[in-house]
C-alpha positions as CSV (number, residue, x, y, z in Angstrom):
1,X,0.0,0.0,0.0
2,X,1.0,3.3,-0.3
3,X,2.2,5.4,2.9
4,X,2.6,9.7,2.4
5,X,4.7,10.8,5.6
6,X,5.0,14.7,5.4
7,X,7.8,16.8,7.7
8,X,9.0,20.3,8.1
9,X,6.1,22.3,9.6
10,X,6.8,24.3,12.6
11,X,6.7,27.8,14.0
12,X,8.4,30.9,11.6
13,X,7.3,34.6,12.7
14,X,5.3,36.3,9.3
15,X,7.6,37.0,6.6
16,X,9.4,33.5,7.6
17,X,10.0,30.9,5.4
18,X,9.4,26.9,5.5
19,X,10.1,24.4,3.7
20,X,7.6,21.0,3.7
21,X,8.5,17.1,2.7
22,X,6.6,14.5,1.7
23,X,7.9,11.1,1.3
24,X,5.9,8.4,-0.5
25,X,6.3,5.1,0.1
26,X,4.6,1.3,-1.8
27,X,3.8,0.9,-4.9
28,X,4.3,4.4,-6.9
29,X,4.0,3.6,-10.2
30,X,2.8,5.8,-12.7
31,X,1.7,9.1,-10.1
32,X,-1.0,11.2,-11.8
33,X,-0.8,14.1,-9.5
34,X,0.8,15.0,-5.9
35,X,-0.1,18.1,-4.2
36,X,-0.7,19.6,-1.2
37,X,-3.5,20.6,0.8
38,X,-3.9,22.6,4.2
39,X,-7.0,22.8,6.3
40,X,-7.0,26.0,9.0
41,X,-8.9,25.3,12.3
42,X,-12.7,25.6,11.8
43,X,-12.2,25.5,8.2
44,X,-12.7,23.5,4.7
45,X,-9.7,21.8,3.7
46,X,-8.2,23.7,0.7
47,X,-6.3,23.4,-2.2
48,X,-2.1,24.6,-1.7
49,X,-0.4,23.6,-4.6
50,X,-0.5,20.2,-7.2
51,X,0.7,19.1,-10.1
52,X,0.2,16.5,-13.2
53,X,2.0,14.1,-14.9
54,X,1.9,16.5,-17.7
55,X,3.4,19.4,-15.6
56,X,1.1,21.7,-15.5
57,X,1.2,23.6,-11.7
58,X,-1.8,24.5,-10.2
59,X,-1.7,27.0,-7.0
60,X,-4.3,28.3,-4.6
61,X,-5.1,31.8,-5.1
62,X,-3.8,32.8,-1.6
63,X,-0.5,31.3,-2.4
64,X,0.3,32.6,-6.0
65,X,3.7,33.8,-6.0
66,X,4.7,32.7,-2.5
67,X,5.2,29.1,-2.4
68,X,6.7,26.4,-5.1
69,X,5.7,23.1,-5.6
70,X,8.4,20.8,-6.7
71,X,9.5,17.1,-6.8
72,X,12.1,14.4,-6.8
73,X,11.6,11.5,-8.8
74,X,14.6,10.0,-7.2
75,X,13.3,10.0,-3.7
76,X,10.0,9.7,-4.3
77,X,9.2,12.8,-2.5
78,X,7.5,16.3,-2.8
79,X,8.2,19.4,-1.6
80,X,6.3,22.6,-0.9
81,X,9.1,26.1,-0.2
82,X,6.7,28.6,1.3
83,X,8.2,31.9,1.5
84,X,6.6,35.4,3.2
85,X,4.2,33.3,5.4
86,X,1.7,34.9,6.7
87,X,-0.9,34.2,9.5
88,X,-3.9,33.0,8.1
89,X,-1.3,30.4,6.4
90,X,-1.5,28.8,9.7
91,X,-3.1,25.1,9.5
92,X,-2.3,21.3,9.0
93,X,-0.7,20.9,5.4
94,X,-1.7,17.3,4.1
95,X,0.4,15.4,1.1
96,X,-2.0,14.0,-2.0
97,X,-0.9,12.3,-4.7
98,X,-3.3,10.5,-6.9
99,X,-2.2,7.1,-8.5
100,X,-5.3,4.5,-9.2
101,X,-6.9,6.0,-6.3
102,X,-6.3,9.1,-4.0
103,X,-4.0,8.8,-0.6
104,X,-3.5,11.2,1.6
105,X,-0.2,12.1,4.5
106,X,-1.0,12.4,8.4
107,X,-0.5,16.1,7.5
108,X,2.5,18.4,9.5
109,X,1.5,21.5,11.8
110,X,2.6,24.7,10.2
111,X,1.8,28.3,12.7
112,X,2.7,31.1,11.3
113,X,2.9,33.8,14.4
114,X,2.2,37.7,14.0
């Protein structure tokens, strides 16, 4: 089966900058997408970054030009560089990636103080 453990999350003071893993793990074969998601206390889980086996990036509107999604083949991991965090970036960021079916990390705490 396949196994998504993310790492990185912490606390970084606003303007701060992180930097998030996934590593995937079972049978990998043939990813269509891997992404990431966060979901904010209270709140919807939402959409942070993915992309296709094609290539094509897609970003949340609230992250556009702050944080890069990015992968190694090699490793079998993602990664997600989040730079000029904000507050309301504050949540759980979860790993995706989509093979036959979808599979989802135990997600890493990221708190952005003010």
């Amino acid at each position: 089966q396949v196994q998504l453990v993310e790492s990185g999350g912490g606390v970084v003071q606003s303007g701060g900058s992180l930097s998030l893993s996934c590593a995937a793990s079972g049978n990998l074969f043939s990813i269509d997408t891997m992404g990431w998601y966060r979901q904010a206390p209270g709140k919807e889980r939402e959409l942070v970054a993915t992309t296709t086996r094609s290539g094509s990036v897609t970003y949340g509107d609230s992250v556009k030009g702050r944080f890069t999604i990015s992968r190694d083949n090699a490793k079998n991991m993602i990664h997600l560089q989040m730079n000029s965090l904000k507050p309301e970036d504050t949540g759980v960021y979860y790993c995706r990636i989509e093979i036959l079916n979808e599979y989802w990390g135990q997600g890493t705490q990221v708190t952005v103080s003010s």
